[in-house]
N, C-alpha and C positions, 0 to 999 in steps of 0.2 A: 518530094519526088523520089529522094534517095531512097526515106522511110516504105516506100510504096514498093520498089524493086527490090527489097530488100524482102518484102513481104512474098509479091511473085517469085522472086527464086526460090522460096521455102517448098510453095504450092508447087512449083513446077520438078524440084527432087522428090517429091513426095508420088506427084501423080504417075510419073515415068517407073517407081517401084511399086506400087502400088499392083502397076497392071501384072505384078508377075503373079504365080500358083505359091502354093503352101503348101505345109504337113510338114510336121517333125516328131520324133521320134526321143522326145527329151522331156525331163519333169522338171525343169526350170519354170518358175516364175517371169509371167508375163512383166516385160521392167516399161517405164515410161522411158518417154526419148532420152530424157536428159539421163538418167541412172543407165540407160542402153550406152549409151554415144562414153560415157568416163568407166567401162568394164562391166554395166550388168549388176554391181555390187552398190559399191556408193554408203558404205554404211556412213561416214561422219559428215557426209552432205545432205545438202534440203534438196530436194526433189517433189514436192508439193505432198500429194497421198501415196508416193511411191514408197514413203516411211511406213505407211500403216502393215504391210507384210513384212519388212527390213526392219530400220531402228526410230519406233514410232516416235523418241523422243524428239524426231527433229521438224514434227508438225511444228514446234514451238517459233524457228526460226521462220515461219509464213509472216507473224507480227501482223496478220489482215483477215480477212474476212472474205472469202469467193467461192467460185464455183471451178470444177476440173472437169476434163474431159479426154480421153486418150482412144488410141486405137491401136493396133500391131498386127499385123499378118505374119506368120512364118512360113519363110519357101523355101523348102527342102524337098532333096532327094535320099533315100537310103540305097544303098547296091549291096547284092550279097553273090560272090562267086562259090560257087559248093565246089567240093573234093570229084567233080568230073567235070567241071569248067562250064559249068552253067550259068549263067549271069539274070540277076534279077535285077530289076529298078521299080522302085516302087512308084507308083501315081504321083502328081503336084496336084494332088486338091485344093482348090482356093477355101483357108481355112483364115477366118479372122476373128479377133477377140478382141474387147472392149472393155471401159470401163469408166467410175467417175466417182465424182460425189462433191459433199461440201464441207468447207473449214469455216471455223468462229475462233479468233481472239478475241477473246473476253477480256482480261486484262494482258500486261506487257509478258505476263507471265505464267498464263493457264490457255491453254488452246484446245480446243473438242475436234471432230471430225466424224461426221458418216461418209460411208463409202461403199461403193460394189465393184469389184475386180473376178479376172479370172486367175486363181492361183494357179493350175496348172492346165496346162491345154498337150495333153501326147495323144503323138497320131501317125499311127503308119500302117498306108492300104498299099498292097500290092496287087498288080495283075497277075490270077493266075489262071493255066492252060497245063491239063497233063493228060499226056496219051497213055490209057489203060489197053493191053495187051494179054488177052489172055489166051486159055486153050482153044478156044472156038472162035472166038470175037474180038474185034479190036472197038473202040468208044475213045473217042475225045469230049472233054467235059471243062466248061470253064466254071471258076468258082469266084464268089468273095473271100477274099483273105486279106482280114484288117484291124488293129485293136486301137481305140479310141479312149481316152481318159479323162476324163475336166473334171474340173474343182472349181466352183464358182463360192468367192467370199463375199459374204454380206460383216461388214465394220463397224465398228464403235470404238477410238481412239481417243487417248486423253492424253496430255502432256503439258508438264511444270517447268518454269528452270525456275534456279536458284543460283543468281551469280554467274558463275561461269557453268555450274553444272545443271543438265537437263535429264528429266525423264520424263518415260512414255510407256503407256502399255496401250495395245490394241485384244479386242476379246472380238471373234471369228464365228458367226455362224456359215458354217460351209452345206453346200450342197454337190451330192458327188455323181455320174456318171459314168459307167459304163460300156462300151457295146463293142463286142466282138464278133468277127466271121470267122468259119474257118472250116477246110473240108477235111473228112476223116472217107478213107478207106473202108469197100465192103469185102471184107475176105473173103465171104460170101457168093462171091460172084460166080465164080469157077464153077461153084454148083446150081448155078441159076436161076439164084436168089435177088432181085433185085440189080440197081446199077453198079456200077465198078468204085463209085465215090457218093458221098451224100457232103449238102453243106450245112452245116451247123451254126446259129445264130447266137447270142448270151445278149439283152438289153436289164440290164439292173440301174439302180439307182438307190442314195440312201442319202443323209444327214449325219451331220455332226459338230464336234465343236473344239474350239484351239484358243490363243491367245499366243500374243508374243510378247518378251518385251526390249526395252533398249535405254542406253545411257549416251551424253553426248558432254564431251567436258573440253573446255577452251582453256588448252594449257598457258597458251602466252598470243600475242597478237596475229601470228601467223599458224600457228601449229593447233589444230583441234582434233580430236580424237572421238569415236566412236565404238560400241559393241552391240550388238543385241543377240536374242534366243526366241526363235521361235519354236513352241510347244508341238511334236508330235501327235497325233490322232488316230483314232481306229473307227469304223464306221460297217454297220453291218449293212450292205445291200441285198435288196429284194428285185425280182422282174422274173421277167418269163426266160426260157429255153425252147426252141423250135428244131426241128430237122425231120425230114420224112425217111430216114435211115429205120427206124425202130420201130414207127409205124407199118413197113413192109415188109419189114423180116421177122416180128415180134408182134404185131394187130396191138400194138400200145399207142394211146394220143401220140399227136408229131409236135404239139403244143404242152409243155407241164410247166409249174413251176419254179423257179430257181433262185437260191442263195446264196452269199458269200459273202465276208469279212476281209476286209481292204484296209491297209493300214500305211503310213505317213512316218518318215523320221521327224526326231528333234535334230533341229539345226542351230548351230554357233555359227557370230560370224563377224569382224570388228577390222574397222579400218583410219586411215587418219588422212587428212587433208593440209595442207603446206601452201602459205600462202607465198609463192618466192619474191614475187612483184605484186603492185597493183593491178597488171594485168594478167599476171601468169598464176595456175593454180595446180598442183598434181596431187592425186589422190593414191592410197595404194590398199586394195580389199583383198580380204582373202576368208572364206565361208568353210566350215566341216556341214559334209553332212552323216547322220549318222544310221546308214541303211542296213547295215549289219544287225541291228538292234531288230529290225523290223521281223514279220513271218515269213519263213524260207519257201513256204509254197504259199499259190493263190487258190484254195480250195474251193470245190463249188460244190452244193448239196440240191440233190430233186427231189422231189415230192413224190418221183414215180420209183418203184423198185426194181423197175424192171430197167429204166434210163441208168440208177446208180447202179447197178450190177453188170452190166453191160460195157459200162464206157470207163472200165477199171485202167486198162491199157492204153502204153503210147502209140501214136496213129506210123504206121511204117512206112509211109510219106512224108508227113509234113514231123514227125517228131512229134506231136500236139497231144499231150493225155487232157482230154476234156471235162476229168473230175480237178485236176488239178495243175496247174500254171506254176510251173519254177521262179522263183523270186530268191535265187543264193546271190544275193547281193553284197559285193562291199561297202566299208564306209570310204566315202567320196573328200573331195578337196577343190574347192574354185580360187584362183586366185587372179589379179592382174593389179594395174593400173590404168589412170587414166590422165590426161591432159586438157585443162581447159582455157584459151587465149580470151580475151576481150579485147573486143575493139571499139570504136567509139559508137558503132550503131547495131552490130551483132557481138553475140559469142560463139568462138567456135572449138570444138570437141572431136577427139581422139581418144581411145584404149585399146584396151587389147586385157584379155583372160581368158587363161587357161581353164577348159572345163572336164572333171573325172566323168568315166561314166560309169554306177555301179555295178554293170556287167560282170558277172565272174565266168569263165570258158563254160561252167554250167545250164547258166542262164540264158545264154545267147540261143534265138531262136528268129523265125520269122515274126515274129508277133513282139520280140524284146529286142531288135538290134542295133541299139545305140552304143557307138563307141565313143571315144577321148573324144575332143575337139579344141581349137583354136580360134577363141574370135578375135577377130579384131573391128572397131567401129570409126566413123567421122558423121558427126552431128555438127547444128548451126543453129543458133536461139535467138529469138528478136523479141525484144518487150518494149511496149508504149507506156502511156499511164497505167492503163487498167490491164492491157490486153499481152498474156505470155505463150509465144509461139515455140517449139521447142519441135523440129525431126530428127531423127538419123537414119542410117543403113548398117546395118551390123552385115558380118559375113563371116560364119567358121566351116573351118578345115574340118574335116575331118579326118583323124588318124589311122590310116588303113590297119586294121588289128587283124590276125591272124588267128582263128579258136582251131583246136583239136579237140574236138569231143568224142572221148571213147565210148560214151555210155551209147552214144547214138550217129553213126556216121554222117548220115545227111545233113546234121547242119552244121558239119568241118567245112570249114572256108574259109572267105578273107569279107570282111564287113568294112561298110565304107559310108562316108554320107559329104552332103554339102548343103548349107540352109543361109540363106538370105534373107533379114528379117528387117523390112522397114517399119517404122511407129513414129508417129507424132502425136503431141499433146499439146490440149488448149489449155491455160487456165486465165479466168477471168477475175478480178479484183471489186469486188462491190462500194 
């Protein structure tokens, strides 16, 4: 009976978060509960397939044979106040990611894994409304305005120990998505060319490929240690370009083709776990990532001469040059720890990590506004024979950042977010 409410109170924190909205505006890695609930990081802990992106070496510690199952919503808001005290918030789109797959020990001391996850899931859509005033006419126009990113990994993960020490490497077929809104200005108007805004759409998509690896070593009975590397990637996408701006002031398609080259840091990232009790455990992660490495703008090429020649300039609204997206990135830093209790029929969980965002005053825009953050989590885990239940609720702060950007007044402001991210994960024992 205890085993049983022990069960419903899992399902019942889960369904009550569940019901909220999503969208964030972050390139974090989707985590399973358990790596959620101890900071997000978790490098020298088992966490089932939540190693195959982190430090694969530690599928080793499964020592079984099952199936996995996870899910995660993020709920988030972004706000951006501009330099005349205008306040944005962006949409709560119910956005959810999933994932799974299956482990093999094969012996005490070789373990396999296939797997599918979503490596990155960024997503920030705003409502927008802006009254065009001009010599003759006034026009209100609403638009889409929203950039969306995923990284879906398909895995192949292998892992040895030896003694006290383990390794692992995973190899990453990724597949990647794009798809951007966003309105640009007709300066045109004034002379009676068309409407005062057109909206512009970008859907791409492409492939590519990564690998990561990791080391896991048991210093002494309490004390273990962890590191891993995951491999940076670049990836050329292909899709279409749409807007009926060019079409009516130019007699050009409203539909052409479109390109562009999207690329990924390498990331470090190494942590240790302390066993202080039988029932007490504290872990403490901390991850570089390395964005600075990466390409400073996000370039896009058409197919039409008349699209690239045209859309050379940044839009005198939104800030938005539609050949090319800012990416002055720095290199980033995640750090926390985490807490985890056992008790005689659950386990329960606590962290907290601090998360950079690679923002530089440059880069910040509507389409890029992630700032600093603060998470902090509480998770709760019940395993039977076969059957491992694992939720939590994450929630970070976001750091009100202040930009000044001379280059372009409109997006001086103060940026802001908050996101609520519940996930729970099955895994099953064969």
């Amino acid at each position: 009976m205890k085993q049983n409410k022990t069960v419903y109170t899992i399902f019942l924190m889960l369904s009550i978060n569940f019901s909220l909205f999503a969208g964030d505006a972050n390139f974090s890695t989707a985590s399973r509960a358990k790596t959620l609930s101890l900071n997000g990081l978790y490098f020298a802990g088992s966490d089932g397939l939540q190693s195959v992106l982190g430090n694969p070496s530690a599928i080793t510690f499964l020592n079984s044979k099952g199936l996995e199952f996870f899910i995660v919503d993020n709920v988030g808001q972004q706000e951006f106040e501009n330099f005349n005290n205008d306040l944005f918030k962006s949409f709560q789109d119910d956005d959810f990611s999933f994932g799974g797959g299956i482990f093999w020990s094969f012996s005490p001391s070789f373990t396999a894994s296939l797997s599918y996850q979503r490596g990155v899931d960024y997503k920030i859509n705003w409502p927008y409304v802006n009254l065009f005033i001009g010599d003759s006419s006034t026009s209100l126009l609403t638009f889409d305005f929203f950039n969306q990113l995923t990284i879906d990994a398909a895995s192949a993960s292998f892992a040895a120990a030896f003694d006290k020490l383990s390794v692992g490497i995973s190899a990453h077929y990724y597949y990647v998505e794009q798809h951007t809104s966003f309105p640009r200005t007709n300066e045109r108007w004034n002379d009676t060319l068309g409407l005062p805004g057109y909206q512009f759409n970008y859907n791409q998509d492409g492939y590519s490929f990564g690998f990561n690896i990791g080391a896991s070593l048991q210093l002494n009975e309490q004390l273990r240690i962890g590191v891993m590397s995951r491999s940076g990637f670049k990836t050329n996408l292909e899709g279409t370009a749409s807007s009926r701006m060019l079409a009516v002031l130019d007699s050009v398609p409203s539909n052409v083709n479109l390109s562009g080259t999207f690329e990924m840091p390498w990331i470090f990232g190494g942590g240790l776990i302390y066993e202080w009790t039988d029932n007490l455990k504290v872990n403490v992660d901390v991850q570089y990532n390395l964005w600075s490495s990466i390409q400073k703008t996000f370039d896009f090429t058409f197919d039409n001469s008349t699209w690239q020649q045209n859309l050379s300039s940044i839009d005198s609204l939104t800030g938005i040059n539609p050949l090319s997206f800012t990416l002055s990135f720095d290199n980033t830093i995640d750090a926390g720890f985490g807490i985890e209790y056992k008790t005689s029929e659950v386990v329960l969980r606590t962290g907290y990590r601090f998360s950079q965002s690679p923002n530089t005053d440059a880069a910040y825009n509507m389409l890029f506004p992630s700032v600093d953050q603060h998470w902090v989590s509480l998770g709760i885990g019940y395993q039977d024979e076969n059957l491992l239940i694992d939720a939590v609720v994450a929630y970070a702060f976001g750091i009100s950042t202040d930009v000044i950007n001379s280059e372009f007044r409109n997006l001086t402001g103060n940026y802001s977010s908050t996101v609520v991210l519940p996930a729970i994960t099955f895994r099953y024992l064969l």
